[in-house]
C-alpha angles and dihedrals in degrees: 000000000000094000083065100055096057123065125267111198102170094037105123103164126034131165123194130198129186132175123211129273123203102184093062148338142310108295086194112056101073099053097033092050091050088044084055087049097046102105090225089059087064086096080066101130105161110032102164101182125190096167134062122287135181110232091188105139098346126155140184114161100174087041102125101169119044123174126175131173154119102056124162098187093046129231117248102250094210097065088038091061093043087052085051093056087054089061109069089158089063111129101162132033128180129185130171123168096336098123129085098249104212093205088299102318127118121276089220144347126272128280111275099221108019129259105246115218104172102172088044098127097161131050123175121174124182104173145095114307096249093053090047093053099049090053090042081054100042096056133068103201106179086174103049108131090162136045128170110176110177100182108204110229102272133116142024132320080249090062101057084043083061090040089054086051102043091050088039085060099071094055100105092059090042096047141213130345118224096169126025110195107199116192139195153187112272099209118072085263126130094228137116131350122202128207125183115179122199140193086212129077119199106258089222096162083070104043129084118245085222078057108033117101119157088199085061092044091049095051091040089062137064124221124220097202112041104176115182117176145145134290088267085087095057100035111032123060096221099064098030089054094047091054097046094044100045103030085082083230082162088101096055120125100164119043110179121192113209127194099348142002130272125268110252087245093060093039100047083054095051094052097058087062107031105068097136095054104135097185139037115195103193095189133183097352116147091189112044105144099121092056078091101063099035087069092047088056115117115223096247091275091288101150095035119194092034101087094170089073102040098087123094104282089005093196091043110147105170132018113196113195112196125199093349129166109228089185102053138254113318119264124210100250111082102198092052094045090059101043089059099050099032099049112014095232093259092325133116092220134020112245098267089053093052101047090037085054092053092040093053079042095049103046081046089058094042103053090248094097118171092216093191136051122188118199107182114173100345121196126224097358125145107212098204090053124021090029099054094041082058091050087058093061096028132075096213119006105181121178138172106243091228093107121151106243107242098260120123112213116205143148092336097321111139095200099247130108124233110267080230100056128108126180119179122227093226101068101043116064137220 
């Protein structure tokens, strides 16, 4: 504490930690926010904060990395946002859970006029979606080529529609997208959903299937747009359509679904702005049995009279499905579950592969043909069967030949079934 109370003329980089006390205040606000304000503090480049600080009349004009965060007795975000506007070197700024949160609504209002910030490059926010968006309003960043905006699970359905728009705002400095990945939670919960934009689309014609791996390809790459919010995005319009609508997705070629599918809100939404997606990566997705009939979806009839486009992804060549189960999620019944994927239960495919099969066979009819089929590490699949049925309705079905057999493996269970045992279709449903 009594470094801070002295000058430092020469310090160019500090970083404070402070862990919370719940007996009393903060013992370092007051000296380190009269150290900000000393004059001879202004050579301050690198200042990394987890602990409160009063912006009140601050200002560090050669600062270039700036990270705050952590904070149990908050940081006034007013203040905050006038000491922005007083670091036009800035080209990194970092916040997570710094800000008052007023039961999801803002701290303050936005900078009139804005804080520019022309070298900022990196923006990474981690707080409510109220406060994201009033510090995604208050800046003009000419220069942003990375945003990263995690907004924690608090406010209205209205406030992650702003936040869409206040993030989709910044598109034109960030650029075009060429593939959307769009995550979920995997579990039936309505919690976060994850999306992560990239310049860049998979070059899957040249690859391999032996060597393709969108989970590779994800982590090789780095977004320029990662998005997390809460469920309000995939359950509520408002803020679907604000995403679909502002996000300039008119430019994707690549949309990859990880995890789960998306909800029909969100999807009904996505389909009205991505007609010259080439490619559809369905990656990692135990239950995947409505794909089919989201590609079988009409476009509400919007370009009437060319029923060729009228179809979900209306330009889709090849849909690549990684590390899916044909069969279904897993129950917890174990015999059942084999005998359902094992033997069909008197049919000749489980539900996902049927209706797979007449969805390939109705886009072909109907001039919106998807030419090429991926199936990299398939679950439950059985080649002699279910591949070669899909060689009869698609051009070019490549797969990797890594597929899990179709045994289930569980509290002792083998996986085989006694060569005694007989178990009759009727009694045990689909």
């Amino acid at each position: 504490m009594e470094l801070l109370d002295g000058p430092a003329p020469l310090l160019e980089f500090l970083s404070i930690s402070e862990e919370p006390r719940f007996d009393s205040g903060s013992a370092v606000i007051g000296p380190l926010s009269e150290l900000l304000r000393r004059p001879e503090s202004s050579g301050l480049r690198h200042l990394e904060l987890n602990c409160p600080v009063d912006w009140t009349g601050v200002s560090l004009p050669r600062l270039t990395l700036l990270s705050v965060g952590n904070c149990r007795d908050k940081t006034g975000m007013e203040a905050f946002l006038n000491a922005l506007a007083q670091m036009p070197l800035l080209e990194e700024l970092i916040t997570q859970y710094a800000f008052i949160d007023y039961r999801g609504e803002p701290a303050a209002s936005p900078l009139v006029p804005r804080a520019v910030l022309s070298r900022l490059r990196v923006l990474r926010l981690r707080e409510t979606a109220a406060n994201c968006t009033c510090i995604l309003e208050s800046l003009d960043t000419p220069s942003l080529s990375r945003l990263c905006v995690n907004s924690v699970e608090r406010g209205s359905a209205l406030w992650q529609a702003h936040l869409c728009a206040a993030a989709a705002s910044k598109m034109d400095v960030l650029g075009q997208i060429g593939t959307l990945a769009v995550s979920g939670n995997r579990a039936n919960f309505p919690y976060d959903i994850f999306l992560r934009c990239y310049h860049d689309v998979p070059n899957t014609p040249a690859t391999d299937a032996e060597e393709d791996s969108t989970h590779d390809w994800l982590n090789d790459c780095t977004p320029f747009l990662e998005l997390n919010t809460n469920h309000c995005i995939d359950q509520e319009d408002l803020a679907a359509a604000a995403f679909c609508q502002l996000l300039s997705i008119q430019s994707l070629r690549c949309l990859v679904f990880h995890k789960k599918l998306p909800s029909q809100t969100l999807w009904r939404h996505l389909i009205k702005h991505t007609q010259f997606v080439a490619e559809l990566r369905v990656f990692d997705i135990e239950d995947a049995r409505d794909l089919p009939a989201m590609l079988v979806r009409r476009r509400c009839g919007d370009l009437q009279g060319y029923e060729d486009l009228q179809y979900a992804l209306p330009r889709l060549l090849c849909l690549t499905l990684d590390e899916v189960s044909f069969r279904g999620p897993v129950e917890n019944n174990p015999f059942l579950t084999l005998v359902r994927r094992r033997y069909g239960m008197g049919t000749k495919h489980p539900p996902f592969i049927s209706t797979l099969l007449d969805c390939l066979i109705e886009r072909y009819e109907n001039g919106a043909e998807i030419e090429t089929l991926r199936l990299l590490e398939p679950h439950d699949i059985k080649e002699n069967r279910d591949v070669e049925d899909l060689k009869h309705v698609v051009r070019y079905v490549e797969w990797s030949n890594s597929w899990t057999p179709l045994t289930w493996e569980h509290d002792g269970f083998d996986g085989e079934l006694p060569s005694s045992c007989i178990f009759s279709t009727a009694i045990i449903p689909w």
